[in-house]
PDB file of N, CA, C, O and CB in Angstrom:
ATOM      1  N   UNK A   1      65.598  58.712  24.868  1.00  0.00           N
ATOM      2  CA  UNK A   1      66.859  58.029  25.086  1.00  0.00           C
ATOM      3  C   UNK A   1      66.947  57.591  26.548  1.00  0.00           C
ATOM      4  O   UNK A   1      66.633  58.377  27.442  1.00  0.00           O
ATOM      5  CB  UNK A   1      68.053  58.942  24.705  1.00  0.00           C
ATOM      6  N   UNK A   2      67.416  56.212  26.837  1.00  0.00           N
ATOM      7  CA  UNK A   2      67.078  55.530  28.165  1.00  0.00           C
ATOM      8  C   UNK A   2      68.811  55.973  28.549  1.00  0.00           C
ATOM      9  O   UNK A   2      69.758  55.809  27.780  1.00  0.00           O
ATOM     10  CB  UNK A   2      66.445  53.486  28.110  1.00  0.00           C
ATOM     11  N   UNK A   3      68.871  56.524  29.853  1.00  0.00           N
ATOM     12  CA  UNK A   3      70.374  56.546  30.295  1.00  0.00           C
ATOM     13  C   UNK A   3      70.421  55.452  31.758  1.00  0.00           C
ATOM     14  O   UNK A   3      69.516  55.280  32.574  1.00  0.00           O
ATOM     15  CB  UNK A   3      70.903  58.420  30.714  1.00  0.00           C
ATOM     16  N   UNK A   4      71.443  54.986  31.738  1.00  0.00           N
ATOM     17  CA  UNK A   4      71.961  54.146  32.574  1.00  0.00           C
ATOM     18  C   UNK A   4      72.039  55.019  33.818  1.00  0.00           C
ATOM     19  O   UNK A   4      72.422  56.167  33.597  1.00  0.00           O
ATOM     20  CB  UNK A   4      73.247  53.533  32.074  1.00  0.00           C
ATOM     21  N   UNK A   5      71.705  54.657  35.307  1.00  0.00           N
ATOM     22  CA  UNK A   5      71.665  55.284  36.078  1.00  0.00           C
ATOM     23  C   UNK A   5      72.080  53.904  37.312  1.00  0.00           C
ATOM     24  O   UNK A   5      71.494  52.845  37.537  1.00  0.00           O
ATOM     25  CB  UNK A   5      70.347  56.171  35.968  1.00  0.00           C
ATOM     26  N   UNK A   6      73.455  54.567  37.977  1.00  0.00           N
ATOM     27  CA  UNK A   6      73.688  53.286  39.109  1.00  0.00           C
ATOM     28  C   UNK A   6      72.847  53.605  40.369  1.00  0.00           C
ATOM     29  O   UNK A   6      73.015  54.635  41.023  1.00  0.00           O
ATOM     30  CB  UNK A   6      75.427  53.112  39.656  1.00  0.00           C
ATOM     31  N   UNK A   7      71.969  52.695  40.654  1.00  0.00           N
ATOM     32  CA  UNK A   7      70.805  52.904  41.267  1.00  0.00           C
ATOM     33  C   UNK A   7      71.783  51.735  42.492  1.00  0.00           C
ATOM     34  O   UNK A   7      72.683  50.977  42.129  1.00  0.00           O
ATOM     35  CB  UNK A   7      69.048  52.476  40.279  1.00  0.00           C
ATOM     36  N   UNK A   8      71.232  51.906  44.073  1.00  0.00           N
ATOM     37  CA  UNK A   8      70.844  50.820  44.940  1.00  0.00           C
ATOM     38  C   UNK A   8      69.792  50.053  44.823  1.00  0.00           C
ATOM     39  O   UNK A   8      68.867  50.344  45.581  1.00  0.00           O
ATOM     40  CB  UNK A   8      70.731  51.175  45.987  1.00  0.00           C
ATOM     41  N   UNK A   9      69.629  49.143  44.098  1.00  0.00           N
ATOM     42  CA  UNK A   9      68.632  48.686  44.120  1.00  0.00           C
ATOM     43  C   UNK A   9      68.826  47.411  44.652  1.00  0.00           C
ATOM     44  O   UNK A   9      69.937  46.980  44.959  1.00  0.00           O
ATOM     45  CB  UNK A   9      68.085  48.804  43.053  1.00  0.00           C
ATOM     46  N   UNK A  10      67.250  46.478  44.831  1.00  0.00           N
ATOM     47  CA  UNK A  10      67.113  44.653  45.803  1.00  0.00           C
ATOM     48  C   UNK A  10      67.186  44.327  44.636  1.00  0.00           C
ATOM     49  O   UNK A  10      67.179  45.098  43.677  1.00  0.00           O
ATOM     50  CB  UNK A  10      65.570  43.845  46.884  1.00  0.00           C
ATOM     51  N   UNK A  11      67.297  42.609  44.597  1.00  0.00           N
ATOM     52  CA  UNK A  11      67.465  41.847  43.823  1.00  0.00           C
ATOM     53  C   UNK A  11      65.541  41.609  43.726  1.00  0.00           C
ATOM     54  O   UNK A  11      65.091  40.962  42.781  1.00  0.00           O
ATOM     55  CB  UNK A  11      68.665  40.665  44.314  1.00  0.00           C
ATOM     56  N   UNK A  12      64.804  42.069  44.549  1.00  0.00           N
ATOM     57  CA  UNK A  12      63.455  41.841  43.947  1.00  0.00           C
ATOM     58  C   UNK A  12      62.911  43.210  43.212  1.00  0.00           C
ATOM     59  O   UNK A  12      62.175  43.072  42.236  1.00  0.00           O
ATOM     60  CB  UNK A  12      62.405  41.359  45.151  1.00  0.00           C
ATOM     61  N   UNK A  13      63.308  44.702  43.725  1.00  0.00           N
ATOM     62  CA  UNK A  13      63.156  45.503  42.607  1.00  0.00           C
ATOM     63  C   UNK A  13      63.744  45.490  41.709  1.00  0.00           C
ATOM     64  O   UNK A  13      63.125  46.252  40.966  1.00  0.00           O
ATOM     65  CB  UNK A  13      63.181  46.428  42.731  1.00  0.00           C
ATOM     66  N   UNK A  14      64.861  45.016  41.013  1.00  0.00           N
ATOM     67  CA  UNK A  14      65.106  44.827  40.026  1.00  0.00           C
ATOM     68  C   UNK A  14      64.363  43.964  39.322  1.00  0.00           C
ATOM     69  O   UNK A  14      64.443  44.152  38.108  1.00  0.00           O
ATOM     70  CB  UNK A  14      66.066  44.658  40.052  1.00  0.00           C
ATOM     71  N   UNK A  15      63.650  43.061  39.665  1.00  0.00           N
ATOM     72  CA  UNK A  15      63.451  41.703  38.968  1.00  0.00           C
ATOM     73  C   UNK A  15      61.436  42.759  38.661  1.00  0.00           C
ATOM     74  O   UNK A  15      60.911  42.755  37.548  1.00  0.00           O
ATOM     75  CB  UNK A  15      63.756  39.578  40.456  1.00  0.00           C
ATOM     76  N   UNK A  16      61.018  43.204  39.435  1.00  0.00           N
ATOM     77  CA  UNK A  16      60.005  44.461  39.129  1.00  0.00           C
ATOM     78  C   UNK A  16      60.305  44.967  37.954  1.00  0.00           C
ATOM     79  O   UNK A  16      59.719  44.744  36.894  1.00  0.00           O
ATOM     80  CB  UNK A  16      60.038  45.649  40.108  1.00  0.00           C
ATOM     81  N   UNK A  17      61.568  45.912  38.205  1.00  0.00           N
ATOM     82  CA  UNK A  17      61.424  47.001  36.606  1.00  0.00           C
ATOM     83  C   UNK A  17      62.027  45.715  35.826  1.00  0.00           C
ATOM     84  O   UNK A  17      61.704  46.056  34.688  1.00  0.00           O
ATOM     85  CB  UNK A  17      62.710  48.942  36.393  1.00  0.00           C
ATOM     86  N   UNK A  18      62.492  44.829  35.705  1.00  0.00           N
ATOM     87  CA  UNK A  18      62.410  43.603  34.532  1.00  0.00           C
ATOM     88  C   UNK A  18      61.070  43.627  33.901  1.00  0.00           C
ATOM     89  O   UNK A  18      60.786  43.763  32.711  1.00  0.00           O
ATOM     90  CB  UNK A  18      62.620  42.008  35.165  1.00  0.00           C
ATOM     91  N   UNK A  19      60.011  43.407  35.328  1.00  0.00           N
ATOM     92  CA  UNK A  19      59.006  42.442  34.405  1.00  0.00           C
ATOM     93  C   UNK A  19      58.278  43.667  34.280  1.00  0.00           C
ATOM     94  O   UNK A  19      57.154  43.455  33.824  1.00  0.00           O
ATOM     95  CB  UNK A  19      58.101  40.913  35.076  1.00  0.00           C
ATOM     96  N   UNK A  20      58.482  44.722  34.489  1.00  0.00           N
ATOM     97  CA  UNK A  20      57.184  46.022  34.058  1.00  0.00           C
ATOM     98  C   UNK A  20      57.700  46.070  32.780  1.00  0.00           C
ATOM     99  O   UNK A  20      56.817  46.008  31.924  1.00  0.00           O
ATOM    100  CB  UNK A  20      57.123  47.829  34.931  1.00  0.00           C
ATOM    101  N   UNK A  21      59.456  46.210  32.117  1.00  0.00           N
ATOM    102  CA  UNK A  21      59.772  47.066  31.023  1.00  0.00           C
ATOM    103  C   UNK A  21      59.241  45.964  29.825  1.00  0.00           C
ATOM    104  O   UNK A  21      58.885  46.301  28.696  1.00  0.00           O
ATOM    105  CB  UNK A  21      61.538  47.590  30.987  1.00  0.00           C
ATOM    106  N   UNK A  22      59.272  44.771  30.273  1.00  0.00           N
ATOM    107  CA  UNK A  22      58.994  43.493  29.042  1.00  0.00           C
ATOM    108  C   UNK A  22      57.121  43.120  28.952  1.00  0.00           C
ATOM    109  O   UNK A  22      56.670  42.169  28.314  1.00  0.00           O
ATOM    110  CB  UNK A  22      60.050  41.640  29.728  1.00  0.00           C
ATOM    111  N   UNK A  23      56.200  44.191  29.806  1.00  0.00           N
ATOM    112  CA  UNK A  23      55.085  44.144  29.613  1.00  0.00           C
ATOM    113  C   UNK A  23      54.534  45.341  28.407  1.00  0.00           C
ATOM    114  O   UNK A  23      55.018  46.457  28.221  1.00  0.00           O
ATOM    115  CB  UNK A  23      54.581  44.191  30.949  1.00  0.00           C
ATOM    116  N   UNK A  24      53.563  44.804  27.804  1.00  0.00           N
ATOM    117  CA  UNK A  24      53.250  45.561  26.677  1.00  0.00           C
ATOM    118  C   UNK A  24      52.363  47.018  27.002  1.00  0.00           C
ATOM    119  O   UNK A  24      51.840  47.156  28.108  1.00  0.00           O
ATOM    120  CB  UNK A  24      52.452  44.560  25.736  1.00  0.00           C
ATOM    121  N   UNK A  25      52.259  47.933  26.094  1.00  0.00           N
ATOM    122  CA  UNK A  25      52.119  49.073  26.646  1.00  0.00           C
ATOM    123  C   UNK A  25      50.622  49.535  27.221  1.00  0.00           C
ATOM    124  O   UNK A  25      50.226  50.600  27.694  1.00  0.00           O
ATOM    125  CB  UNK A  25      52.617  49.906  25.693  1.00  0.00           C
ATOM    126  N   UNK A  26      49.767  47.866  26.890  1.00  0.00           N
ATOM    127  CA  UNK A  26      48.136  48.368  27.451  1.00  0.00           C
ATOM    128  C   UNK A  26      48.381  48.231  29.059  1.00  0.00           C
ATOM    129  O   UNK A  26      48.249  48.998  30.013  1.00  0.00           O
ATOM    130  CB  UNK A  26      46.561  47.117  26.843  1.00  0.00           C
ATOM    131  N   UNK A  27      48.889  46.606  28.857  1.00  0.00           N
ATOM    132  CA  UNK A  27      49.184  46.182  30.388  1.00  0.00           C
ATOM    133  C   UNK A  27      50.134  47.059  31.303  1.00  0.00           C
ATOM    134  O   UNK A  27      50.013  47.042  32.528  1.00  0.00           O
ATOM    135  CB  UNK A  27      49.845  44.778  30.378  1.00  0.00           C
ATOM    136  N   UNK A  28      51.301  48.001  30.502  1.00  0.00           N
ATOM    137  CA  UNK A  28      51.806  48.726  31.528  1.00  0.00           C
ATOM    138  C   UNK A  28      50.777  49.878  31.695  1.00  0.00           C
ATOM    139  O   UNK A  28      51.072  50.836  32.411  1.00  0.00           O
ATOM    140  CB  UNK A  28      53.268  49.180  31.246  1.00  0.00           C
ATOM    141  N   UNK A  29      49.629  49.820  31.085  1.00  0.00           N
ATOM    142  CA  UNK A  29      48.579  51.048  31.399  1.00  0.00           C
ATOM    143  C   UNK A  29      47.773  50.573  32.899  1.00  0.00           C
ATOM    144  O   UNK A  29      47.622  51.239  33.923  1.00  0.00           O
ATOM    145  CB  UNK A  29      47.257  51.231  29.900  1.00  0.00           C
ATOM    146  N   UNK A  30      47.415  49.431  32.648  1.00  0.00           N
ATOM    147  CA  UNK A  30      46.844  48.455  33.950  1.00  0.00           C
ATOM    148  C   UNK A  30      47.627  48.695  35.163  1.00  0.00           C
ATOM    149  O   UNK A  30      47.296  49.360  36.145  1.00  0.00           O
ATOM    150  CB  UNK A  30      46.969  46.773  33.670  1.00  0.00           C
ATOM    151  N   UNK A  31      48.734  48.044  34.945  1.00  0.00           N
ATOM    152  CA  UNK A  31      49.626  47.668  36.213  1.00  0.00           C
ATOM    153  C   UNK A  31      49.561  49.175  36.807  1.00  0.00           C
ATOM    154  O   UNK A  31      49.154  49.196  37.968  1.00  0.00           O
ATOM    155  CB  UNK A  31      51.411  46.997  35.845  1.00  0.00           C
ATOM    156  N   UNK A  32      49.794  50.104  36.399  1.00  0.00           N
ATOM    157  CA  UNK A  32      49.963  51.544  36.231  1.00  0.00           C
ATOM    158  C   UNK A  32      48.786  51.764  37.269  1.00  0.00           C
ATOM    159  O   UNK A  32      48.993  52.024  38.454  1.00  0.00           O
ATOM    160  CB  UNK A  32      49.804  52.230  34.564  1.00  0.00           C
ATOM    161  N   UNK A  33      47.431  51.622  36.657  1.00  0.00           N
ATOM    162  CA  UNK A  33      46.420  52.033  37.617  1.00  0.00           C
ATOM    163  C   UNK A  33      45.953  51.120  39.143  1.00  0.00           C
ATOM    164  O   UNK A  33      45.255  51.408  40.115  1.00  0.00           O
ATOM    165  CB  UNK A  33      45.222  52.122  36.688  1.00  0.00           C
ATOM    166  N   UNK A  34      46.739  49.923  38.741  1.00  0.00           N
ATOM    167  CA  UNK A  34      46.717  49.055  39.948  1.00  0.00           C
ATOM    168  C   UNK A  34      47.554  49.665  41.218  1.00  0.00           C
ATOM    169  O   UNK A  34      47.183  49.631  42.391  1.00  0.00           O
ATOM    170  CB  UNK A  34      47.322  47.628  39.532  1.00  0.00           C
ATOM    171  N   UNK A  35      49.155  50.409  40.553  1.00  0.00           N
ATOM    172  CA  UNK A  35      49.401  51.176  41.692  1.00  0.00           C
ATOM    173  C   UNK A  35      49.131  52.392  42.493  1.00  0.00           C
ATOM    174  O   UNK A  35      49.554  52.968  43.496  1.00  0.00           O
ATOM    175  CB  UNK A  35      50.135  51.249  41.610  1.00  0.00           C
ATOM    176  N   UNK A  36      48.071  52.528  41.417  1.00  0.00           N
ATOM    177  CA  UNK A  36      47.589  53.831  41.929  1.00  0.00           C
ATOM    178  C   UNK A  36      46.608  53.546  43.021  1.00  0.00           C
ATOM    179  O   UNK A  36      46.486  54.150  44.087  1.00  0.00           O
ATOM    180  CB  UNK A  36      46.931  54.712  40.806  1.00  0.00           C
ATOM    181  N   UNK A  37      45.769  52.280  42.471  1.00  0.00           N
ATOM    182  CA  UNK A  37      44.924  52.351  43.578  1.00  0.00           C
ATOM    183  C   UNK A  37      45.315  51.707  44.548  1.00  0.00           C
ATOM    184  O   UNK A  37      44.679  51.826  45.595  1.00  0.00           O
ATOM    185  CB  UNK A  37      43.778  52.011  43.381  1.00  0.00           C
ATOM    186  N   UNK A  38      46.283  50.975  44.508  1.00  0.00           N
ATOM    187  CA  UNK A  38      47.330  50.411  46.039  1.00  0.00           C
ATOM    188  C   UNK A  38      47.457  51.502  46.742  1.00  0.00           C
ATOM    189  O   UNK A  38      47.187  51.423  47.940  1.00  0.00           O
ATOM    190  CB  UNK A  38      49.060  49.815  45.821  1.00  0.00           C
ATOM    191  N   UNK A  39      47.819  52.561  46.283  1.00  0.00           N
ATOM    192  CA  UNK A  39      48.643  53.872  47.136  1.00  0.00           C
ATOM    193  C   UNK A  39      47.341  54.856  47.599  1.00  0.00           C
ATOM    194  O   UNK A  39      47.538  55.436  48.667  1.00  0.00           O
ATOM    195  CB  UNK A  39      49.950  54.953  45.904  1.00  0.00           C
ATOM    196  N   UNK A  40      46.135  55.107  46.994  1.00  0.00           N
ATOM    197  CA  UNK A  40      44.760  55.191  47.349  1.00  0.00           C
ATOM    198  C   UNK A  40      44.743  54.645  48.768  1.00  0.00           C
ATOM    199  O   UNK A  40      44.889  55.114  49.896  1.00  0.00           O
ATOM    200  CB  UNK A  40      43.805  54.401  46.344  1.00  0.00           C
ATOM    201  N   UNK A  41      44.436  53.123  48.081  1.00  0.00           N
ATOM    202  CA  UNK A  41      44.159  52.714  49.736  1.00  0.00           C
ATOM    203  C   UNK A  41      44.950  52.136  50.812  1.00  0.00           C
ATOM    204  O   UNK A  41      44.587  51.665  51.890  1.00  0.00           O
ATOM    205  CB  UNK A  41      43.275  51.857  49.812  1.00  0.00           C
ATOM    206  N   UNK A  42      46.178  52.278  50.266  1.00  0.00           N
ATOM    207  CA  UNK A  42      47.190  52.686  51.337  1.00  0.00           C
ATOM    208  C   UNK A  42      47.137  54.374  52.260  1.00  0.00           C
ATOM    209  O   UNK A  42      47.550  54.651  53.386  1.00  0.00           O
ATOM    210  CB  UNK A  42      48.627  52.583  50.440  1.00  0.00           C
ATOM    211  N   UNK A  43      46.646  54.997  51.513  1.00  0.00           N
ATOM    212  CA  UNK A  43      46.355  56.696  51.765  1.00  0.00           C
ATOM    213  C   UNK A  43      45.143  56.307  53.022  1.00  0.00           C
ATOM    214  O   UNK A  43      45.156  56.341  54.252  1.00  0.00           O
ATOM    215  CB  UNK A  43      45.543  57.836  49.962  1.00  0.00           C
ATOM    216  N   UNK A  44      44.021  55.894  51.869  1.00  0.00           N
ATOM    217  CA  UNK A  44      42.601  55.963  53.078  1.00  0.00           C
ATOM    218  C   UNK A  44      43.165  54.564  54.126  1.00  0.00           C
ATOM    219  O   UNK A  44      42.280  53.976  54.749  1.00  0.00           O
ATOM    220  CB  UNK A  44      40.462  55.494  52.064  1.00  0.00           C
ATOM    221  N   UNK A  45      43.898  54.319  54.205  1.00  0.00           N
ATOM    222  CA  UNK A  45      44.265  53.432  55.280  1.00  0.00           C
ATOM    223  C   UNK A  45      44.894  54.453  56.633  1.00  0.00           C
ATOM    224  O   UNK A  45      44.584  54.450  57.824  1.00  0.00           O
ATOM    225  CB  UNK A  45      45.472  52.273  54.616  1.00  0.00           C
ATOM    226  N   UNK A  46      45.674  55.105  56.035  1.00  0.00           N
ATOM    227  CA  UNK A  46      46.578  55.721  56.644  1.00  0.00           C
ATOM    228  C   UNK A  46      45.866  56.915  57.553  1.00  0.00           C
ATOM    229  O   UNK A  46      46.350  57.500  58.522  1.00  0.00           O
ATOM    230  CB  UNK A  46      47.573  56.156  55.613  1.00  0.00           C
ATOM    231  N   UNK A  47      45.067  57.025  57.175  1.00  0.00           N
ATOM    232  CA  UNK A  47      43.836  58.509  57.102  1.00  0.00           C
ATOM    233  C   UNK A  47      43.101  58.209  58.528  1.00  0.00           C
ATOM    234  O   UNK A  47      42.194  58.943  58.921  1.00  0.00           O
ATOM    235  CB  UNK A  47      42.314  58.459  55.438  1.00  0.00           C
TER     236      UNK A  47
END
């Protein structure tokens, strides 16, 4: 069950969880590992 939660959010993260929730569930598997490896090498950046 999805509950409504009043978030602060930008008018560009919102328009994000738009286009993640209307992607299908392989591609939200993708996008999924794409941020992982953003934050990877945001990490070994940081390092």
């Amino acid at each position: 069950m999805e509950e409504n939660i009043k978030m602060n959010v930008t008018k560009e993260e919102l328009e994000i969880i738009q286009f993640y929730r209307n992607l299908s569930e392989e591609k939200k598997e993708i996008f999924q590992e794409f941020i992982c490896s953003l934050k990877n090498m945001m990490q070994d950046f940081n390092d």
